[in-house]
N, C-alpha and C positions, 0 to 999 in steps of 0.2 A: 438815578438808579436806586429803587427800593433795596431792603433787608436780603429778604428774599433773590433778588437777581444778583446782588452782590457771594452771597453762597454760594450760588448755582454757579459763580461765573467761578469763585475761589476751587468747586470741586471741577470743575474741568479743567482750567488751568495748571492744575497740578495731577499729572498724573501719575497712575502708582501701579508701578511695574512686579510688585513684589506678589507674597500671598496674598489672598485676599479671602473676607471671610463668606460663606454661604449668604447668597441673597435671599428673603424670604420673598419677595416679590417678583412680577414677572423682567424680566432678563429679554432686553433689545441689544442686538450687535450691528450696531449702528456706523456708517461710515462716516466718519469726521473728516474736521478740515486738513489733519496731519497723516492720519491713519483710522484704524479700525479703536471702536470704543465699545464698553461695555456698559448701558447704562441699566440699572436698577434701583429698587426701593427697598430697604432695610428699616424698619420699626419709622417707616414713615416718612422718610428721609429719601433723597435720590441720593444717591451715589455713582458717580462717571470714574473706571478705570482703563486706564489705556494710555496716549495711543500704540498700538501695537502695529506689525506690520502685514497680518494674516489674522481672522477671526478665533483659528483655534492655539492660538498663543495668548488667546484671554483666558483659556480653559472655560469655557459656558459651561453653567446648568444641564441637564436634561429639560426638553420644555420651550427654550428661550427662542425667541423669534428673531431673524437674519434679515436685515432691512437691505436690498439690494440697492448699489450705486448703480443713478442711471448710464454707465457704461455696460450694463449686464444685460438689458432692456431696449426694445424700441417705447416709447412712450407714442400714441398715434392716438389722437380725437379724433370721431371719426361723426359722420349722418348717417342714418339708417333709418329708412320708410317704419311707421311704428302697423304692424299688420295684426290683428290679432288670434288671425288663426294661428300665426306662427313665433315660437318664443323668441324674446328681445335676441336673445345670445347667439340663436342663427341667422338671425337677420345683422347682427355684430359679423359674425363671423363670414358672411358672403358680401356684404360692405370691403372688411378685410382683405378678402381674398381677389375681390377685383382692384386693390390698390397693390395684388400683390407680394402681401407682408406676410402670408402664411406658407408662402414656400409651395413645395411640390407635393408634401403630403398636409393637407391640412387639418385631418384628426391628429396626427403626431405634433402638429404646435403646441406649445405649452404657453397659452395668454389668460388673462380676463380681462373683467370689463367691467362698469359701473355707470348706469343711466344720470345724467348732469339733467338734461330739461328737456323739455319737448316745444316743437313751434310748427305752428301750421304754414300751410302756404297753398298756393295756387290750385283749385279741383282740378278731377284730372278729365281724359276723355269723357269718362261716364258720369261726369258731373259730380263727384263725391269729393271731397275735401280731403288732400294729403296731408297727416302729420309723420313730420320730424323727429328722430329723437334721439338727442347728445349722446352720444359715448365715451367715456375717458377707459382706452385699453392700455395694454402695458403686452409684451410677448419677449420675452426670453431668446438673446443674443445665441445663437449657435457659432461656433464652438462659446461652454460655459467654462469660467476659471474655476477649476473643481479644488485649487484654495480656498476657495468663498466657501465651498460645501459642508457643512457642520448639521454631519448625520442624527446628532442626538435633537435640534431643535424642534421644534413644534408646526411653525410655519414659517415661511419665504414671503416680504412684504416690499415693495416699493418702498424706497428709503422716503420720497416726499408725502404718503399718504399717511405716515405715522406721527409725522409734525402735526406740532397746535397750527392752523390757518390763522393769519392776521382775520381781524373780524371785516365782515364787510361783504358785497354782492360779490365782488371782481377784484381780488387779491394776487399778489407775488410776493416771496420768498427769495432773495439772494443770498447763497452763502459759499462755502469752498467745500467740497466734498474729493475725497482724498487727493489735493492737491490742487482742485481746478474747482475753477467756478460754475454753479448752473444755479439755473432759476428753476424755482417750481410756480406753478398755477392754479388757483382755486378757484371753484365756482358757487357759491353758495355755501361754502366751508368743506367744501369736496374737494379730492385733488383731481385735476384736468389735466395735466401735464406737465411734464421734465424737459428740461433743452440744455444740455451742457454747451457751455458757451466757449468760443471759438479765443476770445481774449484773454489772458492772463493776467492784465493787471487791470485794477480799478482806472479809469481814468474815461475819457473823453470818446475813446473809441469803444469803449464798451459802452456809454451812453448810446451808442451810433447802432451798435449793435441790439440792442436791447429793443430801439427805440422800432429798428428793420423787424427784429420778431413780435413784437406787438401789433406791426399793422398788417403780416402775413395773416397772425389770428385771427385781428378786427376783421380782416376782407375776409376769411372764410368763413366768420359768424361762431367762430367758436369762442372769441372770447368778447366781451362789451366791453364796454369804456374802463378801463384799467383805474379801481378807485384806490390802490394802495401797495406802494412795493417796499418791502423790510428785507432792510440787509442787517443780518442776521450772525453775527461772529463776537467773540469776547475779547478777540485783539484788537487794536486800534491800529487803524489805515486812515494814514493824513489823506491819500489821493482819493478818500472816503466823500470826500464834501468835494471834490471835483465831478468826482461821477454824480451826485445827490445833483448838483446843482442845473449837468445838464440835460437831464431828465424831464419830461415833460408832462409827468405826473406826477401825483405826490408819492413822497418817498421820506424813511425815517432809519434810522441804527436802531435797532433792539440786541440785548443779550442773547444767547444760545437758550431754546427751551427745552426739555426732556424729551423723549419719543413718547405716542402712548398709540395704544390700536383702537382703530376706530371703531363706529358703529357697527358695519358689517368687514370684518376681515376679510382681505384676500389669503389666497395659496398659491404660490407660484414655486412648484416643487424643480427643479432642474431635472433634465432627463437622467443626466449622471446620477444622479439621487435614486432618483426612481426605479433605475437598473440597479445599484446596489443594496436598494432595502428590498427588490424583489430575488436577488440573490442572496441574500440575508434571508427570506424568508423560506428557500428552497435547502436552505445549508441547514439552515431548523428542522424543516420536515426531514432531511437524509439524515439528520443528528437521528429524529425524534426514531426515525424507523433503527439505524444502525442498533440507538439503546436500546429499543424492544426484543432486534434481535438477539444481541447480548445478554439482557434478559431472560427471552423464553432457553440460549444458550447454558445460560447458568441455571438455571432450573432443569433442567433436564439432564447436565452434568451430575447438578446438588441429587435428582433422584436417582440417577444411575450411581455415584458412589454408595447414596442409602442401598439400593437394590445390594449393591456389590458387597458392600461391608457386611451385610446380615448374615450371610453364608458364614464368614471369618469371624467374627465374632461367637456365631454358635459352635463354630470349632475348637477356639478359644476358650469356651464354656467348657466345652464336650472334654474338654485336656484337662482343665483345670479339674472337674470334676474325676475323671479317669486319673488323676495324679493324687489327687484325695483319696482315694480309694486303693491305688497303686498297691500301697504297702498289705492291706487285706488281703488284697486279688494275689499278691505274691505270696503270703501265707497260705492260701485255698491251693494253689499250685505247688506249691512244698509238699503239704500234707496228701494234695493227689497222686504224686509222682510216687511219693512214700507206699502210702494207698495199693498203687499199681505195683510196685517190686514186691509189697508182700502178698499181694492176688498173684505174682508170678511163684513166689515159694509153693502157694500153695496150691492153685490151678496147674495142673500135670502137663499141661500145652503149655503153659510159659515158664514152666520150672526147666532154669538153665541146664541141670544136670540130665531133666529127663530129653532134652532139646537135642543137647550133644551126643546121649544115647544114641537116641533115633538116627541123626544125622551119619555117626560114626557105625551105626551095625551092620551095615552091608558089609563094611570092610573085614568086622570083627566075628561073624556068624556067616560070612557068606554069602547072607540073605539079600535076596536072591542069589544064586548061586552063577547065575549068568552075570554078574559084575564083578569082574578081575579087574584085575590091572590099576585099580582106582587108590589114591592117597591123597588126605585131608594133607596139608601143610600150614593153616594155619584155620583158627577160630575166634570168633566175636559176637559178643552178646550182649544187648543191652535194651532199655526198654523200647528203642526204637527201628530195633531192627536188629536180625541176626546175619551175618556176612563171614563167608570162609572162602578160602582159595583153597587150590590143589591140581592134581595131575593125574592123568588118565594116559594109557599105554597110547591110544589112538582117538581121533576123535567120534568112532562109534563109540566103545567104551563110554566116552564123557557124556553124549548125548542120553544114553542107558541111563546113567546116574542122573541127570536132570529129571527124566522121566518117573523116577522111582520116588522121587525129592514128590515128586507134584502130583503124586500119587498116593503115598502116605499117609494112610487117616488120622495117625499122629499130629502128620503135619501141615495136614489140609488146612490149620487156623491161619496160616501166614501164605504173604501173596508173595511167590518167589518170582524172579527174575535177574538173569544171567546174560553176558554181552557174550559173545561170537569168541570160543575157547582161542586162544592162540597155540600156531605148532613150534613146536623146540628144536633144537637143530638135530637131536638125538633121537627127533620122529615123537615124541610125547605130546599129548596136548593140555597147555596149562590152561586154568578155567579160576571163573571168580562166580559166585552164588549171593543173592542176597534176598532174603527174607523181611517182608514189614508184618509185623500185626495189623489187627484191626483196629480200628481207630487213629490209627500213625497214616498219615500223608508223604507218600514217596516226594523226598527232595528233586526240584527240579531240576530236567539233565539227566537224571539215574536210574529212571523209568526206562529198562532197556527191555528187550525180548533177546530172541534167540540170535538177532540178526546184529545184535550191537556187538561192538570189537575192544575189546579192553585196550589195545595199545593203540589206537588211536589207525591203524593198514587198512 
């Protein structure tokens, strides 16, 4: 055993369950002979961690390719008329489907396939010469161990199509794969086929065995004369050179070699996969739509509060500026009020004395001589209105004295109005009068006429 295989055999045999660092290389999750293994390259280097007891207990890469154990797999070599109007792959696949192996729906299979050789044989009716041509398929076990499924990898490969082939036309591959033996098949350095083998220990009857599936092959022409079988493990097994011995071809030990992907890669995605990254892609689109809505949500909130704040803001303004100004506008209004009591000294319509004159000389002159009975009881005067009570013998009487009020060229400046006299129990009617000037706005409520009631009857 070289340099080299002695490494190889020291990093698998020790495996290392801890952290581990970023592989810069591609990442195989490979099924070993104890468990699941992670094999990669780091600055040139393999490195094998593991065995683990499930794939995503290695923690993989994004990227990393999942080598299926042939339990997950039919492995089926298959002959298929080579036609060339019609592609290899349907003529693989109706090969297939008359052995059976595609089931009831055979678009929903998930297999592939890989052309090994071609051979002629016998013309047929119309005299033309049939050729043959090998298939090596592989179709995915229904139900799948959705353990095995490790969403982040890249592709799904046949565990024996990623092995180096011993060299040679007509090669096998013995080794333990999670716990049990199978053989792989090569044809030309191609992989042909997987058989997990029925025996568990090395020995005599697995020669027996080996020897029954080699000649199933030979008779069906899928495999030639068997030039070389490598059993393939880093542990030593004395009942090793039992089995070697009674084999009837040649056969050698080799060390474990690393996985690598071949020339043309398969993809063997499981349906469970396929439904979750297709749900995964529909959970994206609902994301992508929900965010837009959210989105044009929040836009249109963001402009409705702009819309809304402007109005508030210019009020804010409007205050601010009005409270700046406050204390002038309250001096403008001082000096007007000022202003207006001494426009009333001197304007004869609003000079208080000449007001109470007017008001009071019915009583005092007579005048009219048709208003008896009438008595002021009180009086009020100010810039915003003049207002008196008093009593009238009856309520014609009272009526008379309104009329005289709202008659008066004196007192035509002021807009009078009086609620509905009230009667006394002594037969009097009490009355309330009030006067606004012009410019002055009757408080509201107080705006009465004739028909309003002072006490509320």
């Amino acid at each position: 055993m070289d340099g080299g295989q002695a490494a190889l055999k020291k990093a698998t045999s020790q495996p290392k369950t801890g952290k581990s660092r970023a592989s810069t290389g591609l990442t195989f999750l490979f099924p070993g002979p104890d468990g699941w293994e992670a094999w990669s390259t780091e600055g040139g280097q393999v490195r094998c961690v593991g065995p683990a007891p499930l794939p995503k207990k290695l923690r993989p890469p994004s990227g990393s390719v999942v080598c299926l154990p042939s339990r997950a797999f039919f492995s089926v070599p298959i002959w298929a008329p080579v036609v060339e109007e019609t592609p290899a792959r349907d003529l693989a696949a109706l090969a297939l489907e008359r052995k059976g192996m595609l089931g009831a729906n055979p678009e929903a299979a998930v297999w592939s396939m890989e052309p090994i050789r071609t051979k002629g044989v016998a013309v047929n009716e119309q005299g033309e010469p049939v050729v043959r041509q090998l298939d090596a398929s592989a179709i995915l076990g229904v139900p799948f161990d959705e353990n095995w499924i490790v969403e982040e990898a890249s592709r799904y490969e046949v565990a024996g199509r990623v092995l180096p082939p011993p060299s040679g036309e007509s090669t096998a591959i013995l080794r333990r794969e999670l716990g049990r033996w199978v053989v792989d098949f090569y044809a030309a350095g191609r992989w042909l086929h997987t058989q997990p083998l029925l025996e568990k220990e090395l020995g005599s009857a697995m020669a027996v065995e080996l020897g029954a599936l080699l000649a199933q092959l030979e008779g069906e022409g899928v495999l030639e004369e068997l030039q070389m079988l490598v059993l393939r493990d880093n542990q030593s097994h004395p009942e090793a050179a039992t089995l070697l011995g009674n084999l009837s071809f040649p056969s050698r030990i080799e060390s474990r070699l690393p996985p690598r992907l071949s020339g043309q890669p398969w993809n063997l995605p499981p349906p469970t996969l396929t439904e979750r990254r297709l749900a995964k892609a529909e959970q994206a689109k609902q994301r992508k739509i929900l965010q837009a809505g959210c989105l044009v949500y929040a836009v249109v909130m963001a402009l409705a509060v702009v819309y809304f704040s402007i109005p508030f803001f210019r009020l804010k303004m409007a205050e601010r500026q009005l409270a700046a100004i406050s204390a002038d506008a309250e001096k403008i209004r001082a000096a007007a009020m000022a202003w207006r009591e001494a426009g009333a000294l001197v304007q004869t319509q609003m000079n208080v004395w000449e007001v109470l004159w007017q008001i009071s000389r019915p009583l005092v002159e007579k005048d009219p001589p048709q208003i008896e009975g009438v008595r002021l009881t009180q009086f009020e005067y100010n810039g915003k209105h003049v207002f008196l009570t008093g009593e009238g013998k009856d309520l014609e009487q009272t009526e008379k004295y309104f009329n005289w009020l709202k008659g008066n060229k004196e007192l035509a400046l002021y807009q009078w109005s009086h609620p509905q006299p009230r009667l006394l129990p002594n037969g009097n009617a009490q009355f309330q009068v009030e006067g606004i000037p012009p410019g002055v706005a009757p408080k509201e409520g107080e705006e009465g006429g004739t028909d309003a009631n002072a006490n509320g009857s």
